[in-house]
MARBA-3410 file (N, C-alpha, C, O; in Angstrom, 1 decimal):
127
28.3,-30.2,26.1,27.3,-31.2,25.8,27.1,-31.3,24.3,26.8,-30.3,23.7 ~ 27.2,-32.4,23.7,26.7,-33.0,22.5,25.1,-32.7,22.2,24.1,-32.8,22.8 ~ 25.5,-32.0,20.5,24.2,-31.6,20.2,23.4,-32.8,19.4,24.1,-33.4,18.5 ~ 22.2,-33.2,19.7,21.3,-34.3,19.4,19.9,-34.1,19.2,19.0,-34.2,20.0 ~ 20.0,-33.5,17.3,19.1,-33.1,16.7,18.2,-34.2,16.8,18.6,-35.3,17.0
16.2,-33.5,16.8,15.5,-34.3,17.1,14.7,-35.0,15.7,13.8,-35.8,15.5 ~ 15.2,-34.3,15.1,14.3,-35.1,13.7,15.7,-35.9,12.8,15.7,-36.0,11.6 ~ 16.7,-36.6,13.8,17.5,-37.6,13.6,17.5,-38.9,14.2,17.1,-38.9,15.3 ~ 18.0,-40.1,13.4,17.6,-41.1,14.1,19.2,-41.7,14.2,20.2,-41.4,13.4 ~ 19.2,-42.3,15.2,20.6,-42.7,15.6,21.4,-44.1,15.7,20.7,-45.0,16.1
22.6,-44.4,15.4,22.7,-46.2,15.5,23.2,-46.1,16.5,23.7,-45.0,16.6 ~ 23.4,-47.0,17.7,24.4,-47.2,18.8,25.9,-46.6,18.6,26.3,-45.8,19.4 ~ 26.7,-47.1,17.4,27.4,-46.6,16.6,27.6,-45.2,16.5,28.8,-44.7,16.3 ~ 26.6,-44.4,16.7,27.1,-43.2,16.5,27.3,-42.7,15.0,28.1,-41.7,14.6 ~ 26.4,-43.6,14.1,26.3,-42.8,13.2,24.8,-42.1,13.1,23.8,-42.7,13.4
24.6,-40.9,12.6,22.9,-40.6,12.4,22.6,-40.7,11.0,23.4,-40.7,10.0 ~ 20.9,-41.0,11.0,20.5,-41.2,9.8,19.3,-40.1,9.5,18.4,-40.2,10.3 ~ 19.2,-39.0,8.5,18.2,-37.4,7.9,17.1,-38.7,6.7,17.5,-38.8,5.5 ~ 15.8,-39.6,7.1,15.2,-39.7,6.2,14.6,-38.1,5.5,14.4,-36.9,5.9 ~ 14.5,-39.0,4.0,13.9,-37.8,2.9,12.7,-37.7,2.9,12.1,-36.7,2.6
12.0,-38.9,3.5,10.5,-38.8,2.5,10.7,-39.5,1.6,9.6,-40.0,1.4 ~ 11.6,-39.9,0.6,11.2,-40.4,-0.9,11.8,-41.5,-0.9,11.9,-42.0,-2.0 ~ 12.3,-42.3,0.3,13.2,-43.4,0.1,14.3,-43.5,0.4,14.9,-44.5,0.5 ~ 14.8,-41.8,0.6,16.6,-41.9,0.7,16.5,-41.1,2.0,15.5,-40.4,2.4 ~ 17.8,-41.3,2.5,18.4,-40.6,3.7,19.8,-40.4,3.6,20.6,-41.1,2.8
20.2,-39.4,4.5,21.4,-38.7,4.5,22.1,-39.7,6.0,21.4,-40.3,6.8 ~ 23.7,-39.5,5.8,24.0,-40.6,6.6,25.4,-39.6,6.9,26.2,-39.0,6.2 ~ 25.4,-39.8,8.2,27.0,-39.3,8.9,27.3,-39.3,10.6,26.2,-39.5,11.2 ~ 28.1,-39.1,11.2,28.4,-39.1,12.6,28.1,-37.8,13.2,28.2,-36.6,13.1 ~ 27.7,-38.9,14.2,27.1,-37.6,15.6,27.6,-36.6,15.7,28.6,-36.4,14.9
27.4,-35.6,16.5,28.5,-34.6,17.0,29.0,-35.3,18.3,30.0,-34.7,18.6 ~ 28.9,-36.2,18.9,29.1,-36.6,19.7,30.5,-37.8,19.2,31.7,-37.8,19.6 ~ 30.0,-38.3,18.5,31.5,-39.1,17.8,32.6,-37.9,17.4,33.8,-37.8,17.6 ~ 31.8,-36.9,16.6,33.1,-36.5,16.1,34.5,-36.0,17.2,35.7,-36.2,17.3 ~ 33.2,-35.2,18.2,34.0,-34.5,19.3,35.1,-35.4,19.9,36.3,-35.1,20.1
34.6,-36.7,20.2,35.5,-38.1,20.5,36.8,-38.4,19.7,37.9,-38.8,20.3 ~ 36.8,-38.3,18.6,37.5,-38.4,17.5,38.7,-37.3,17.6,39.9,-37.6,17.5 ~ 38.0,-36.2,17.8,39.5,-35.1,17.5,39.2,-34.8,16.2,38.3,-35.4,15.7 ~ 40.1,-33.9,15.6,40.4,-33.4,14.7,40.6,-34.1,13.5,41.6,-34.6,13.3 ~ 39.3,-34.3,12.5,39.1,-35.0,11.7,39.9,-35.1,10.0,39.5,-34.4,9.0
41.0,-36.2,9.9,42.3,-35.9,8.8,41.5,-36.3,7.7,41.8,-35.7,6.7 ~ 40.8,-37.1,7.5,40.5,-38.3,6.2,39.0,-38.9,6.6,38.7,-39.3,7.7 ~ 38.3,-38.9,5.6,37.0,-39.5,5.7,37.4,-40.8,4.0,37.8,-40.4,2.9 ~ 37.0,-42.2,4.3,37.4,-42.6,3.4,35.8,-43.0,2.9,34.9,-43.3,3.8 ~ 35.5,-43.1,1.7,33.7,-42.6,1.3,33.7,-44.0,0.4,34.7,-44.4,-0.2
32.6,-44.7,0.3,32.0,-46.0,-0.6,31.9,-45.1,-1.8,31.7,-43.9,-2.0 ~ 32.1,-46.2,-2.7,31.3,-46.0,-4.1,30.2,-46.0,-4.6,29.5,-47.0,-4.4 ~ 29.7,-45.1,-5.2,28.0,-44.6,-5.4,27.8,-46.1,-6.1,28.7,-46.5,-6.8 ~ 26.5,-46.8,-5.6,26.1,-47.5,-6.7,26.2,-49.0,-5.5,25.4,-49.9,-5.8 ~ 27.1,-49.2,-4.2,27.5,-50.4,-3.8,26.2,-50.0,-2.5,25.9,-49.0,-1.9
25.7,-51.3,-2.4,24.7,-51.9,-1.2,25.5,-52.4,-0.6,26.6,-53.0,-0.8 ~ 24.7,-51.9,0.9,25.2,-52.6,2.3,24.1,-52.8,3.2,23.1,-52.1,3.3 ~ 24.3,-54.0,3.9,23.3,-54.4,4.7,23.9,-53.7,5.8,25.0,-53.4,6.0 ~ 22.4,-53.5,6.7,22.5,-52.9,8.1,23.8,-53.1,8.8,24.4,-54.1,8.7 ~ 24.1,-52.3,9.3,25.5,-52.7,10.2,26.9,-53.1,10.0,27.7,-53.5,10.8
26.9,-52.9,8.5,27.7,-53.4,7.5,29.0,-51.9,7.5,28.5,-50.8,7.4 ~ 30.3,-52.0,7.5,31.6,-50.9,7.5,31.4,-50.6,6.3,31.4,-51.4,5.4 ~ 31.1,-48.9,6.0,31.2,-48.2,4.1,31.9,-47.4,4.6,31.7,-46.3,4.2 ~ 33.0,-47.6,5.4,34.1,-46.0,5.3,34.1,-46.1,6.4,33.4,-46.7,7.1 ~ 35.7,-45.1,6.7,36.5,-44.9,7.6,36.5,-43.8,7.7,36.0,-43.2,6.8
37.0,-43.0,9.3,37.4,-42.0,9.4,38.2,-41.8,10.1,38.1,-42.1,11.3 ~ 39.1,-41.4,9.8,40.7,-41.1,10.5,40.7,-39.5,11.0,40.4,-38.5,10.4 ~ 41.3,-39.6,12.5,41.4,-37.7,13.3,42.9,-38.2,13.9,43.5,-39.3,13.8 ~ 43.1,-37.1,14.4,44.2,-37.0,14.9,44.7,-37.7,16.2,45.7,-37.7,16.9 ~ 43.6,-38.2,16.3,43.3,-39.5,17.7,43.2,-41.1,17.4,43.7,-42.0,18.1
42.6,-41.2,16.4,42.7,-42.6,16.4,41.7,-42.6,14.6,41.2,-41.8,13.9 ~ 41.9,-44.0,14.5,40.6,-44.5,13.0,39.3,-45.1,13.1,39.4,-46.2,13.6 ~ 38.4,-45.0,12.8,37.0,-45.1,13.1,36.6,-45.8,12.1,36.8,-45.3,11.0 ~ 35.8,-47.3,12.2,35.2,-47.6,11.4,33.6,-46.5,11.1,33.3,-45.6,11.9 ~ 32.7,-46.9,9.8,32.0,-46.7,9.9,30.8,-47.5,9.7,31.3,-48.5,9.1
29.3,-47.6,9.9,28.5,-48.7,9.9,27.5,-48.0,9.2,27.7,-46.8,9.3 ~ 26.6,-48.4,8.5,25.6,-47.9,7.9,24.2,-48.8,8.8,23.9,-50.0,9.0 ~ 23.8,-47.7,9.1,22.6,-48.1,10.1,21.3,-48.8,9.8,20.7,-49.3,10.8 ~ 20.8,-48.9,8.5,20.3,-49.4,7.4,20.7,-50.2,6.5,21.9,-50.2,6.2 ~ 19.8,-50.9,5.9,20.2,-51.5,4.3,19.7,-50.4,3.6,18.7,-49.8,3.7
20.7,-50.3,2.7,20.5,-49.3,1.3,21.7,-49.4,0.2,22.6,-50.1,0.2 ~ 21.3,-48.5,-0.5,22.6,-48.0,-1.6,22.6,-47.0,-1.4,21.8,-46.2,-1.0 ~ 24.3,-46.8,-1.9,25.2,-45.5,-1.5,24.3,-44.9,-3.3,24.4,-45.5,-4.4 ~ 23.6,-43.4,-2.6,23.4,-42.8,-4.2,24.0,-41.7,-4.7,24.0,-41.4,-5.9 ~ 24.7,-41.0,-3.2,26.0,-40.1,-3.3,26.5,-40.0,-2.5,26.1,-40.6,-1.5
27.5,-39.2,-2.4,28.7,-39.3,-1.4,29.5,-37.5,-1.3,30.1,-36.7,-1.9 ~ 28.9,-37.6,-0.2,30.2,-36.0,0.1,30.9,-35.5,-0.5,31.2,-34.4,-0.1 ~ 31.5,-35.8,-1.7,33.0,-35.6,-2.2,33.9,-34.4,-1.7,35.2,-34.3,-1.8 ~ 32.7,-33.5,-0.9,33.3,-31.9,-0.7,34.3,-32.3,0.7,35.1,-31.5,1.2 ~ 34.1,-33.5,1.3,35.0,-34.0,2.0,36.2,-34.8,2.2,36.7,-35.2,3.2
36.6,-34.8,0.5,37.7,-35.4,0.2,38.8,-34.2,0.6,39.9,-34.6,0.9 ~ 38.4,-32.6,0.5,39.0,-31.8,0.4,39.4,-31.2,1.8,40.4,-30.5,2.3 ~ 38.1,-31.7,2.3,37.9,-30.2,3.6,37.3,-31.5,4.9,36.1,-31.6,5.3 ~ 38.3,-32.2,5.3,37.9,-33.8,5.8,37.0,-32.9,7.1,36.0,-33.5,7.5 ~ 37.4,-31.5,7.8,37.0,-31.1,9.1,35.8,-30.6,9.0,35.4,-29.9,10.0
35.2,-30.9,8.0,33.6,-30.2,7.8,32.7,-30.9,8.8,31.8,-30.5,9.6 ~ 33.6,-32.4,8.5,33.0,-33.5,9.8,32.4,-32.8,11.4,31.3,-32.7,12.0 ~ 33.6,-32.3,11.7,33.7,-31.9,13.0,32.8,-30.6,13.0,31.9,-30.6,13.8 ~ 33.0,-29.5,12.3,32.6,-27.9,11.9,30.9,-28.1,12.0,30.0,-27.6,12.7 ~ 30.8,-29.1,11.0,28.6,-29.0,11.4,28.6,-30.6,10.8,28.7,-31.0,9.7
28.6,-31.4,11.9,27.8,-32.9,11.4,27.4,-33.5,11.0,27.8,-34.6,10.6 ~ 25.8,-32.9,10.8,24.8,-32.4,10.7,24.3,-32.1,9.5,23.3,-32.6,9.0 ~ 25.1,-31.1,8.8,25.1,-29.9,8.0,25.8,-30.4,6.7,25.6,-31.5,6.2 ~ 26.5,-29.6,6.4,28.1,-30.2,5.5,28.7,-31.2,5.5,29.1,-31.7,4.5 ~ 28.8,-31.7,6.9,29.4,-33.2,7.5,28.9,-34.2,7.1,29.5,-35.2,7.2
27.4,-34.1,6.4,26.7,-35.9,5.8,28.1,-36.1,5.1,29.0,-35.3,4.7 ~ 28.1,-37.4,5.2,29.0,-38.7,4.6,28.1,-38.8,3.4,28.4,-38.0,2.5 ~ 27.2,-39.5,3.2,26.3,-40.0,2.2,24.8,-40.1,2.1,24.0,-40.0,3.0 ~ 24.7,-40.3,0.8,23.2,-40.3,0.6,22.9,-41.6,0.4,23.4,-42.2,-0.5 ~ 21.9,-42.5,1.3,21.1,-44.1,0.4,19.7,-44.1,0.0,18.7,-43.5,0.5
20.0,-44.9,-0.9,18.7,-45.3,-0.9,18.0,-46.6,-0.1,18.3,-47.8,-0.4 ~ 16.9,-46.3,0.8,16.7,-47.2,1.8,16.3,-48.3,1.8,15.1,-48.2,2.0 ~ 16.6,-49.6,1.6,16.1,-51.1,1.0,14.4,-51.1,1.7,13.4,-51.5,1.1 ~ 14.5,-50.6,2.9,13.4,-50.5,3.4,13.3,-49.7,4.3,13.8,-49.8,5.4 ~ 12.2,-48.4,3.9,12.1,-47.1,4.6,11.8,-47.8,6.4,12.3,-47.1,7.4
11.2,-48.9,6.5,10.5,-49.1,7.5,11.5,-49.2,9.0,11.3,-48.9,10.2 ~ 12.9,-49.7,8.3,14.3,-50.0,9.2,14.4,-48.6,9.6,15.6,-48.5,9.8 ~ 14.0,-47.5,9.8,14.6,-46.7,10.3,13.4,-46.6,11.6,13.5,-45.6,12.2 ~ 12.9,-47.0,11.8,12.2,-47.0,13.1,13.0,-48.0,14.1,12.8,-47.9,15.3 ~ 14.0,-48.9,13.7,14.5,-49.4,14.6,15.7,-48.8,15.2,16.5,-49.4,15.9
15.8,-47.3,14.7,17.2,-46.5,15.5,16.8,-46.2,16.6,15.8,-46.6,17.2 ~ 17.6,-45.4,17.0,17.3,-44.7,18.6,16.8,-43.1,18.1,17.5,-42.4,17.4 ~ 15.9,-42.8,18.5,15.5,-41.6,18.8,16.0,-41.0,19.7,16.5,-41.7,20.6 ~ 16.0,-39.0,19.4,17.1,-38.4,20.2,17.5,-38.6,21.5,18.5,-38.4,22.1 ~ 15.8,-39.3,22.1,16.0,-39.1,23.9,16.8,-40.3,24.0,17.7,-40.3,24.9
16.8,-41.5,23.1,17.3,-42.7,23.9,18.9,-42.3,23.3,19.8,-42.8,23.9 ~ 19.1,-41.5,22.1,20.7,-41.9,21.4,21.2,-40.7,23.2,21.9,-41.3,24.0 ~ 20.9,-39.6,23.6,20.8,-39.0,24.3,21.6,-40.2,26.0,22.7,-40.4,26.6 ~ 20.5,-40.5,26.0,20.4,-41.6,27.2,22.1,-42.4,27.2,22.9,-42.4,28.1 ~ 22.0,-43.1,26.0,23.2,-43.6,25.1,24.3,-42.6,25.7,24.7,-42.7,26.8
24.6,-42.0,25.1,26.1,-41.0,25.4,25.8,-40.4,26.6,26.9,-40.2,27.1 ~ 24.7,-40.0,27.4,25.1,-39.9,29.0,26.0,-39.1,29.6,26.2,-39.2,30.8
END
């Protein structure tokens, strides 16, 4: 069973979103996607500094199964980026969660994150 932390908010997508409190949140894939994925080769990462509207592709992730778009669940800007995953692409898979964030935004509007799914419904979702 897929672990589905409760102080995360989730896109259909299967990406999750860690708000800060200050504006920004941490951004990366479920444990649930990754485990789907396989064995994670390449995480391909936006450039700090570029806005994306809700639902908008900032990166790929390539496993030994197939390539994965990625969606940013939010409007924001990218204000950092993993880089420690350019090296070590399986951190993805190893903790999600943890090591595994993709990126940091800054949130165009803190308020869009009430429209994710909370753990019970992303839960409900993967089934």
């Amino acid at each position: 069973m897929s672990s589905v932390p409760s102080d995360l908010r989730y896109a259909k997508s299967h990406e999750w979103l860690k708000p800060a409190g200050d504006g920004t949140a941490l951004v990366g894939i479920s444990d649930y996607a990754q485990s789907s994925l396989g064995d994670i080769t390449y995480v391909q990462l936006p450039k700090v500094g570029t806005s994306f509207v809700a639902g908008q592709t900032f990166g790929v992730v390539e496993s030994v199964k197939a390539a994965s778009d990625l969606y940013l669940p939010v409007a924001g800007t990218v204000t950092e980026v993993n880089t420690a995953l350019d090296s070590a692409p399986e951190t993805v898979n190893q903790a999600p969660y943890e090591g595994g964030w993709i990126l940091k935004i800054k949130l165009a509007d803190p308020a869009d994150v009430a429209t994710l799914l909370d753990a019970s419904a992303y839960e409900k979702l993967i089934g």
